[in-house]
C-alpha positions, 0 to 999 in steps of 0.5 A: 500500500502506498500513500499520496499528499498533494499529489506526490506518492509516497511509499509507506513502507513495509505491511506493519508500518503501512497499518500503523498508519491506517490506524492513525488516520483515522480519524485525523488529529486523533490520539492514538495511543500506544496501547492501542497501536499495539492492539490493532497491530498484533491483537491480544498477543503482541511481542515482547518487541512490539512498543519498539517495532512501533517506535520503529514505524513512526519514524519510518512513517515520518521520514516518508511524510516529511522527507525534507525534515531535518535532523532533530527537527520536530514532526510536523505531520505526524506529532508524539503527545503524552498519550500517543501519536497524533496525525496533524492532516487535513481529513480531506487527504484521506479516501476513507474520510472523503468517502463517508463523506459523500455517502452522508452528503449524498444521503441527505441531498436524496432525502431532500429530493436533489437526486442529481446533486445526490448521483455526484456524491455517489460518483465522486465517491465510487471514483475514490475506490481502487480494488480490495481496501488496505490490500495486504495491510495487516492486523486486527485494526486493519481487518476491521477497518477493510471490513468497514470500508467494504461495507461502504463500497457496497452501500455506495453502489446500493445507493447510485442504483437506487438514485439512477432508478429514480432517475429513470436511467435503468441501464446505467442502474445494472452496472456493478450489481450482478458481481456485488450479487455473486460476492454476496448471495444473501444481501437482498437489496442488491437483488431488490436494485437488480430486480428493478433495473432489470424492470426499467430496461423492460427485461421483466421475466430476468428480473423475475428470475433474480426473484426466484434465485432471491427465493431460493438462495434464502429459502436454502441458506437462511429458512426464510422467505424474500423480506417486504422490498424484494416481495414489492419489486415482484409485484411492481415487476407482476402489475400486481400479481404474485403474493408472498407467504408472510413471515412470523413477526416477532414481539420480543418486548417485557411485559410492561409494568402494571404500576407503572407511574408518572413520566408524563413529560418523558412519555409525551416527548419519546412517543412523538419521536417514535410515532410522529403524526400524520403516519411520518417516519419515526425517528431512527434513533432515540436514547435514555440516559441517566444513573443507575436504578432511575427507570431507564429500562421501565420508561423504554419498555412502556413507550415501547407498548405504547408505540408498538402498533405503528410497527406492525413488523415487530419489536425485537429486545435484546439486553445489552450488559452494559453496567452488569458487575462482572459480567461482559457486556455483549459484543456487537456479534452477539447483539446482531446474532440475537437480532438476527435470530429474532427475525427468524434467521437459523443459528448457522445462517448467521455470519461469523463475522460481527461487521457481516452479521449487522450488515445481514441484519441491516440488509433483513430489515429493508422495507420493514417497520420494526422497533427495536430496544437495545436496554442498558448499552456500555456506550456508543461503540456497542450499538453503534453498527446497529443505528445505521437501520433503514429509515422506517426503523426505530432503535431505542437505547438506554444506557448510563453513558451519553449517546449523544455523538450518534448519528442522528440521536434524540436523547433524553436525560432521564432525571429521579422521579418528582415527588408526587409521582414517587409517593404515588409509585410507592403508595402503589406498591405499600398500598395507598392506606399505610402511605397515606396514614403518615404523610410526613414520613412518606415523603421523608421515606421518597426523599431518602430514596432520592426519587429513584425508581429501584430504590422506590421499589425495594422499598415498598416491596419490604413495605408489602412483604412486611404488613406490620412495618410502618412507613415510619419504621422503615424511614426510622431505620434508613435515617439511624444508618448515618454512613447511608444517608450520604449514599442515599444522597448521590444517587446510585448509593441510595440503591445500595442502602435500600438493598442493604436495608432488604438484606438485614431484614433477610438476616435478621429474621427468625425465618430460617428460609429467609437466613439462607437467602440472606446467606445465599445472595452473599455467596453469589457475590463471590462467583461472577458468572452470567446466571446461576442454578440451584445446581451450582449454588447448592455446592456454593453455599454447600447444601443440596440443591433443593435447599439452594433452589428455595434460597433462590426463590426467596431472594427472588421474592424478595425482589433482590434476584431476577427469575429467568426462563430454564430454572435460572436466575441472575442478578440485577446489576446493582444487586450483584455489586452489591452482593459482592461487598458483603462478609461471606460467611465462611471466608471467599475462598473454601465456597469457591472451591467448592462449587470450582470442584463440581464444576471441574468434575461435571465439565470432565464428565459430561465431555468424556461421555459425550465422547468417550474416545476422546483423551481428555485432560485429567490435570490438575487433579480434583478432589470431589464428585460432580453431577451424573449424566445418563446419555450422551446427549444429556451429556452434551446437551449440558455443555451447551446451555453451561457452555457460558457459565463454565467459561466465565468461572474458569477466567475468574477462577484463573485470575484468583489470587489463590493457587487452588482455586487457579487450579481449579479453573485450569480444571474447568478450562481444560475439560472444555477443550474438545467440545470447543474444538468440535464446535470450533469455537476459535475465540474462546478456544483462544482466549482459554488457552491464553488464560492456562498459559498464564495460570501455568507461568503463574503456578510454575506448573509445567504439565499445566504450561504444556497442555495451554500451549497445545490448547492455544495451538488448536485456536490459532490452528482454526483462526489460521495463524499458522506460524504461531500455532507451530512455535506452541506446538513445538513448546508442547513438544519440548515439555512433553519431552522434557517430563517424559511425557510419551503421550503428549510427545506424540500428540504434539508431533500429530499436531505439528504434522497437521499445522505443517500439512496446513501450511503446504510443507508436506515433507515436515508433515509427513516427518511429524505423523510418521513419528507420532504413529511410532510412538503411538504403537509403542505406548499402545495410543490407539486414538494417537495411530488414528491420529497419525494416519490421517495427518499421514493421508494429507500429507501423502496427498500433498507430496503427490502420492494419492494411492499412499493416502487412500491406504493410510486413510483407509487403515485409519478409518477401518481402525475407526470404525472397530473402535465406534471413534464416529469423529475419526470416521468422519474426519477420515472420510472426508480427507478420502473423499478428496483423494477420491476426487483426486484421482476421478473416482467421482461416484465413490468420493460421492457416496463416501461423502454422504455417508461422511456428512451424516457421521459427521452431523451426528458427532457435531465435528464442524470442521469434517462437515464443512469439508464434506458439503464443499467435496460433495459440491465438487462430485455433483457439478462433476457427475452434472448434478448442479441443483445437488452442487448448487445446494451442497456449496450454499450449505458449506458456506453458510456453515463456514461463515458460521464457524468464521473460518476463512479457509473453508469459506473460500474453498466453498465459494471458489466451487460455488464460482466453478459451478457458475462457470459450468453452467455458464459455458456454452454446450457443445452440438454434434 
């Protein structure tokens, strides 16, 4: 990548430079800190080296900038400040930014009708684009930032079509819109574009063919049918005709509060933005800011009802965890993911990539009327993908932080109720003859609350739960705790004192029900995981589970825990500080080893059950028994819905200062690690193995340090880091050697086979299998013989020897299936299935496929059933069976987009592309 100012080229110097400076151009005159250069440049890993290689590309950077800059002479460019680097240019200078630039101007002229002046902007635009963006850039930053850009590109050629189609010149409409199509299959509002160029240029029945491709593409990939744009250019196309069969509509808001109360003002203000008068568009983004605890959420959800009928498409809810204690707030994948799911798209529809999974969910709501409330937001970054919807779609936020730099954002600053609409809201509660019997000390009661609305409400529920406590009495004991009454004064305190007015009330009963959840709310403020069950809160509080299940409820009652769906149940943001202060009973750490403990031992049980074939750690060593598990499926079906809760308590666990209870996580992390494996989970495979090889340095524990860094490799192996996922492999190697470790000494010459035969050296590969399988057979390793055939088969299949490969796979998967090892079928399955292929066996490869992909769906081994669909497209275009090849290539990269795995995305497309050039081709006649 090079770089131009005032028309002179510069050459930006080598790919990590040039990303340094992506980075510090956007924006210009931005700070950009070393830590955040850093990231962008190397992600959660960097090098020891790295903060020097960064002081190495700024002054590589402004020698390029300023050649003519003396010795010791400042930057005037590029400018070193307290916190980082600053790029002092006009933004003018800088596509990305002159880009936006005009999709914003020519947004706005097409809004106000300009259409001409709006086709400009657009052309100016396109004309700035060069090919792929930041081509060969490097670094988390720059992905991110190549994937923005592209977004921008294809929204820019959305928009020109559109304009062009406004202005009567179809023609021009079509140009770049069938590539952008085959580039992205599911982007129904190029296939919309498309539809109606085709329509002006008086190409109808091709533009009902782009309707019924559009129908099929998303019938197979998605489970769903063409959304209200595409369904109304069919009909424009039909003069009316055809109709569409109509999509569930979701209705994903809380119920509304029946005492809701006040807010009037608020009310009327947010309900004109989202129903304007005279059927008008609501306005696309409005924001409730304000403290904790004041009614963000219950405000939003109640105009959310109110309006919810001029959105007759639905309303979607997803709960963001911005302000939730020791709990992450959600990604931006995540959030699309949920959205996305609401709108009734399948789990494995769904990108794997967070800019992808917005841009899908963007693209699904195109001549929709949907409101969507997105409640407690971290800050504008986390929802800042999802404000961009197409108009006639309403996004209402709420969050602590202001949001008020969004693009076209109303915010309201939600401030503590009035005191008449607080003495109303707790007289309701209390009910309105014990609030109206001492009118004095109700209102002493709302002002020691602060007006806010949670602090109202847990008073008025020890109110109603108590008949025989006065408004007086309870005003009596807030006002005796001196230190609360200046919590009670700064607004998120006051939530604190009435929580803990509600727990000593629990405490100090002679109920011994109300005393275990006293007990039992103190002990959940020690284990920070998103939800909890009677299951893990019995060993917790170190009681059976039914005794901790009516802890559970009681707390619920009490209005200091939240009853979810599934038995479960989680803490109120503000409770879950709350609970965190409190004195645990018996100290903070023998409660955490123990729940740690049936953590570790359920997690070890439920993955050897689901797959007994697999050898799975046993280290560190657990002293206590865990939960039973009567099927596999039951087995496995645990994994999944604690998959979450499994994971945050290892990182906790891990980061704990005591060593037993690191132990513990490394305990819970490692019997994970074949069912994130299967499920290519790259991330958290990542993350984990990051975890263990810090508690390994940490505990100078060798065997653990040897299992993280075979853990880690996995990760970066599937997120296609190949490089590094050798150097971890070979640490393993080095350790299993260095403890006389037989077993692990093979596995990690197994493992380095299959990153070298990754990285296209065969004969390393072939070295590394050859002296797995020797170990193997000496120490008896059936799995590890397994193992080394198949990385033996690729690598034979890489050095041209395909008959070798059908051999050793063939031995591999008749080993297999003698052992009933269904993963190592189909992974051996799949690989002879290409050598099949390979060598134009093209009916056996098929028919060995099918049976691959079933073995492989059974066992949920992801990465064998992507390569069964992608191989079996290939033996249905080659036996000339499109249809078949057509569908097998649109599930491949449906699922490797799923997984996020770049490798089997473009091998599936790449035959998707083959399949279009087959049939394109023209037929020979005799």
């Amino acid at each position: 990548m090079g770089g131009e100012i005032a028309g002179v080229e510069i050459d930006l110097g080598p790919p990590r430079q040039q990303a340094t400076m992506v980075m510090l151009a956007g924006p210009p005159g931005r700070v950009v800190t070393m830590g955040q250069l850093v990231e962008g440049l190397w992600g959660a890993t960097p090098p020891a080296s790295a903060e020097q290689s960064v002081y190495t590309y700024i002054a590589g950077l402004r020698r390029a900038l300023e050649p003519d800059r003396r010795p010791r002479e400042p930057s005037r460019l590029l400018i070193g400040t307290a916190g980082g680097y600053r790029l002092d240019i006009d933004p003018s200078l800088v596509d990305s930014h002159v880009f936006a630039a005009c999709l914003d101007a020519a947004r706005q002229a097409k809004l106000d009708g300009d259409l001409d002046n709006a086709l400009g902007e657009l052309q100016q635009a396109l004309a700035l684009w060069r090919g792929p963006a930041l081509s060969g850039v490097p670094g988390p930053f720059a992905e991110t930032e190549r994937a923005r850009l592209e977004e921008l590109h294809v929204t820019a050629v959305e928009a020109r079509a559109d304009v062009l189609v406004c202005l009567g010149r179809p023609q021009e409409a079509l140009d770049g819109l069938p590539e952008l199509i085959r580039s992205r299959p599911l982007r129904e509002r190029l296939r919309e574009l498309l539809m109606l160029a085709l329509h002006g240029c008086g190409r109808q029945a091709e533009a009902l063919e782009v309707f019924e491709e559009a129908r099929r593409v998303l019938t197979e990939e998605l489970g769903v049918n063409p959304g209200a744009g595409l369904r109304h250019a069919y009909q424009l196309v039909l003069r009316g005709g055809g109709t569409a069969a109509e999509e569930s509509t979701p209705r994903q808001l809380p119920r509304d509060l029946l005492g809701f109360v006040g807010r009037t003002p608020e009310i009327v203000r947010l309900r004109s933005l989202l129903v304007p008068p005279d059927d008008a568009r609501p306005h696309p983004f409005v924001a409730i800011s304000g403290p904790p605890g004041v009614g963000k959420s219950a405000l939003a959800v109640h105009v959310a009802h109110l309006a919810k009928e001029r959105f007759p498409d639905g309303q979607l809810f997803v709960g963001l965890h911005g302000a939730t204690p020791n709990v992450a707030p959600l990604s931006t994948h995540e959030i699309s993911s949920r959205l996305l799911r609401g709108l009734g798209t399948p789990d494995h529809a769904i990108p794997a990539d967070a800019d992808e999974s917005a841009a899908l969910w963007r693209s699904r709501l195109h001549g929709k009327r949907i409101l969507v409330l997105l409640d407690d937001a971290a800050g504008l970054g986390q929802v800042r993908p999802f404000l961009s919807a197409p108009l006639g779609v309403a996004v209402l936020v709420t969050s602590r932080e202001s949001l008020a730099a969004g693009d076209d954002c109303v915010q309201l600053r939600l401030g503590p109720l009035s005191d008449a609409d607080a003495t109303t809201m707790l007289a309701g509660l209390a009910g309105a003859g014990r609030a109206s019997a001492d009118l004095g000390q109700t209102m002493r009661l709302v002002r020691l609350c602060d007006g806010l609305p949670l602090a109202l409400r847990i008073a008025g529920a020890r109110l109603a739960d108590r008949p025989e406590l006065s408004v007086g009495a309870l005003t009596a004991r807030l006002s005796d705790e001196r230190s609360r009454l200046r919590e009670l004064e700064s607004g998120e305190l006051a939530v604190r004192s009435s929580l803990a007015s509600s727990w000593n009330t629990l405490r100090d009963s002679s109920r011994p029900a109300d005393r275990a959840a006293a007990r039992m709310l103190a002990l959940l403020g020690l284990f920070h995981v998103p939800d909890m069950t009677a299951e893990l809160a019995a060993p917790l509080a170190g009681c059976s589970p039914a005794e901790a299940g009516h802890a559970l409820e009681r707390l619920s009652d009490a209005h200091l825990l939240e009853r979810g769906g599934q038995e479960r149940y989680h803490l109120h943001d503000l409770v879950r500080l709350f609970a965190a202060e409190l004195p645990p009973p018996e100290g903070r750490v023998a409660p955490l080893v123990r729940v740690l403990t049936y953590a570790a031992a359920s997690a070890r049980t439920a993955a050897r059950i689901s797959d007994p074939h697999r050898v799975h750690c046993s280290y560190p060593k657990v002293e206590g028994g865990g939960r039973r598990f009567e099927s596999q499926e039951e087995a496995y079906e645990w994994l999944r819905v604690e998959e979450s809760t499994l994971l945050a308590a290892a990182f906790q666990a891990i980061d704990h200062p005591d060593d037993e209870i690191v132990r513990l996580g490394a305990a819970v992390g490692f019997a994970l690690w074949w069912y994130q494996q299967k499920g290519f989970r790259v991330p958290d495979t990542i993350a984990m193995g990051t975890r263990l090889l810090a508690a390994g340095d940490r505990l100078q524990d060798d065997v653990i340090t040897m299992e993280a860094h075979a853990y880690i490799a996995t990760g970066l192996h599937f997120k296609g880091d190949l490089a590094t996922a050798r150097q971890h492999n070979e640490q393993h190697l080095q350790l299993a050697k260095q403890l006389g470790d037989r077993f692990n000494e093979q596995r990690a010459h197994g493992n380095l086979a299959s990153v070298h035969a990754a990285r296209e050296e065969f004969d390393d590969a072939s070295r590394h299998a050859l002296a797995q399988r020797k170990i193997a057979r000496e120490i008896s390793s059936a799995v590890g013989e397994r193992y080394a055939l198949q990385a033996l088969g690729r690598a034979y299949r890489g050095l041209g020897r395909p008959y070798d490969a059908m051999a050793v796979l063939e031995e591999m998967i008749a080993m297999a299936e003698r052992a009933g090892d269904t993963m190592h079928m189909s992974v051996g399955g799949s690989l002879l299935g290409q050598v099949f292929l390979d060598l134009g066996e093209t009916l056996r490869a098929r028919d060995l496929l099918e049976r691959t992909l079933t073995q492989a769906r059974a066992v949920r081994v992801k990465t064998a059933e992507v390569a069964c669909l992608t191989r079996l497209a290939t033996a249905h275009r080659l036996l000339g069976s499109p249809d078949e090849a057509s569908r097998r290539a649109a599930e491949a990269i449906a699922l490797a987009r799923q997984m996020g795995s770049a490798d089997w995305l473009e091998r599936a497309v790449e035959e998707q592309e083959a399949l279009s050039d087959q049939r394109a081709a023209p037929r020979s006649t005799r």
